[in-house]
C-alpha positions as CSV (number, residue, x, y, z in Angstrom):
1,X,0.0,0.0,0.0
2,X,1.4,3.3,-1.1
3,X,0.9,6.4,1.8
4,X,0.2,10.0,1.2
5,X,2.4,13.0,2.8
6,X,0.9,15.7,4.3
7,X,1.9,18.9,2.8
8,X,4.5,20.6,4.9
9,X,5.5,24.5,4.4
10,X,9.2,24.6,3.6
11,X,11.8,27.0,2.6
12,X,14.2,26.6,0.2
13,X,17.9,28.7,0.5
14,X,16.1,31.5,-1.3
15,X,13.8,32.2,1.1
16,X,10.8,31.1,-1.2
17,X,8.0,29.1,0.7
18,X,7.8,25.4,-0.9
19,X,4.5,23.3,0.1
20,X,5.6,19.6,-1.5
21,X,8.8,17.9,-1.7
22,X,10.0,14.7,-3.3
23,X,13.1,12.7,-3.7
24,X,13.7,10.2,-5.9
25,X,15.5,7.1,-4.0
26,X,18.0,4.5,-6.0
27,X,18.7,2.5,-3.5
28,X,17.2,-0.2,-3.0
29,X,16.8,-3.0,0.2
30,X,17.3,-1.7,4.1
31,X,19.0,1.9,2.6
32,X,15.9,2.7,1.0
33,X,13.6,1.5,3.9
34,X,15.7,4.3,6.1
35,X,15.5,7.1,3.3
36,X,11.7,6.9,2.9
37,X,11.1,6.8,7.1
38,X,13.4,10.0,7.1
39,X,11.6,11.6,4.4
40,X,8.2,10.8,5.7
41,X,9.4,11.9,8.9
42,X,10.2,15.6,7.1
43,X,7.0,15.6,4.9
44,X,8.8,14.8,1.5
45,X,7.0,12.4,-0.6
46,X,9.4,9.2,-1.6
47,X,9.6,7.9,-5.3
48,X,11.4,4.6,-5.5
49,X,12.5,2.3,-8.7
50,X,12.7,-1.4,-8.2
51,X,13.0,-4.4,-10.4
52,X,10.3,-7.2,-11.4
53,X,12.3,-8.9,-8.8
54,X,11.8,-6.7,-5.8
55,X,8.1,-5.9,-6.4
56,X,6.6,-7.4,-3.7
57,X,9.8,-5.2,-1.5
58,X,9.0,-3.6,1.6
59,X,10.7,-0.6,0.3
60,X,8.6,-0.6,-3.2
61,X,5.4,-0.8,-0.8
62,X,6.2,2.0,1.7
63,X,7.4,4.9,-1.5
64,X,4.6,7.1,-2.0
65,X,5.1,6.3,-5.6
66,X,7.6,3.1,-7.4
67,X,8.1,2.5,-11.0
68,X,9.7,-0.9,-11.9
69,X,12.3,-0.5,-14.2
70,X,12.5,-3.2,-16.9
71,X,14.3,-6.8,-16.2
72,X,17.6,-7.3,-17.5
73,X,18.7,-6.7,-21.1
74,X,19.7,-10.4,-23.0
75,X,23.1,-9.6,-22.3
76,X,22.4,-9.4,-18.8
77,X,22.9,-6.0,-18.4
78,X,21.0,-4.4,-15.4
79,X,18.5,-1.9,-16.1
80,X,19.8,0.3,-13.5
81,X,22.9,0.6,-15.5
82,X,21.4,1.0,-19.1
83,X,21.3,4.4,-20.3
C-alpha cells in the first residue's frame, strides 16, 4: 500500500515558501527503507524504482510512488545501469 504525505511549508535557500517535496530514492533494500522513514518523517513524498524482482519489497510498498524499471537486457545488463 502506497501512503500520502501531508503537505508541509518549507523554505528553500532563497527564502521562497515550498508546500511539497519529493526525492527520488535509487537504493534499494534496508537503505531505501531508512530514506523513505526519514523523508516521511520531514514531509517529503518518496519515489522509488525497483526491479520485477523486488516488487513485492518492503521498500517498493512504503514509496509514496515506485516505477519498476524493466528486467535485464539479453546480455544481462542491469537496467539500472542501461542508459
Amino acid at each position: 500500500m502506497h501512503s500520502t504525505c501531508p503537505p508541509q511549508t518549507l523554505w528553500n535557500n532563497y527564502g521562497d515558501t515550498l508546500t511539497e517535496q519529493s526525492i527520488f530514492i535509487a537504493n534499494r533494500g534496508e537503505i531505501a527503507v531508512r530514506i523513505i522513514r526519514a523523508a516521511r518523517d520531514l514531509g517529503i513524498r518518496s519515489i522509488a524504482m525497483f526491479t520485477p524482482e523486488e516488487r513485492n519489497a518492503v521498500f517498493a510498498g512504503m514509496a509514496d510512488e515506485a516505477y519498476e524499471v524493466p528486467p535485464r537486457a539479453a546480455n544481462g545488463q542491469s537496467p539500472y545501469l542501461a542508459i
